[in-house]
Steps between C-alpha positions, in 0.01 A plus 500: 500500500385210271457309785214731605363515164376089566261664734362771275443217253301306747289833612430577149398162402251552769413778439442419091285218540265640759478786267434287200272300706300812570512565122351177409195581775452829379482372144229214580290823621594366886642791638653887478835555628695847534730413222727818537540426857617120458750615193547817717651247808718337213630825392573608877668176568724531212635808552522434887717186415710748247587748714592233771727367239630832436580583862674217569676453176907571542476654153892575547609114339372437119367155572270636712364684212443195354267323790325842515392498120382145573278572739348795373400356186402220702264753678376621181417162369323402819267821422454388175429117610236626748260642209610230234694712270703311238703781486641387849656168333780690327599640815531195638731364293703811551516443924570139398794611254620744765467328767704164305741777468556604873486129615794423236702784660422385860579117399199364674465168392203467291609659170907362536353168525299529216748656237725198667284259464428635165827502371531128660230400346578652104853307591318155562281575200813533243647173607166367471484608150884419392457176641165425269667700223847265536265214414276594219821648267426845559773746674442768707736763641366667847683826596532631815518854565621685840136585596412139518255499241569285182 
């Protein structure tokens, strides 16, 4: 399902910038366009895409729940992209927070290598500073808690 969602992104990128491109004629005075027909395709192509998502959505396991709130708030921040809303930047965040969720459950790589490397990283850091602090005089106690975060 998310999978499918990289090519809605690329139609509706399209699909935003020749609309916004049509915008910017119409306001130099260039042109006219229909502007309830182009948001009007948008709108039809949204909902087409939903109901896809809907029909082949196994809605019986929970994570699937998951991918399918992801994508339709990604659908309804594509709308909102399309005619420049800043309302459509909050939503993003929420498919990215979702989404970060469902790829944690799934353990595809991108987000366990980061916390990892994260967690390697705030690890490398505290020697770092121990080592510096072992020299000046100054002590410093790092805990470390079951989480991995110090």
């Amino acid at each position: 399902m998310l999978a499918g969602l990289q090519v809605t992104y690329l139609l509706f990128g399209i699909h935003g910038l020749y609309l916004w491109h049509l915008e910017a004629r119409r306001a130099r005075g260039e042109i006219r366009f229909n502007e309830p027909l182009w948001y009007g395709v948008t709108w039809a192509a949204g909902l087409a895409i939903f109901a896809y998502t809907v029909a082949v959505t196994d809605f019986s396991a929970v994570w699937n729940w998951v991918q399918f709130a992801a994508v339709t708030l990604a659908l309804i921040a594509n709308f909102g992209t399309t005619r420049r809303w800043a309302w459509s930047w909050p939503v993003w965040i929420a498919v990215n927070a979702v989404q970060a969720v469902y790829f944690w459950h799934a353990e595809l790589g991108a987000v366990r290598v980061a916390v990892r490397a994260g967690s390697h990283e705030r690890g490398r850091l505290a020697r770092v500073a121990a080592r510096r602090a072992a020299g000046s005089g100054v002590c410093l106690t790092f805990r470390a808690s079951s989480s991995g975060t110090a």
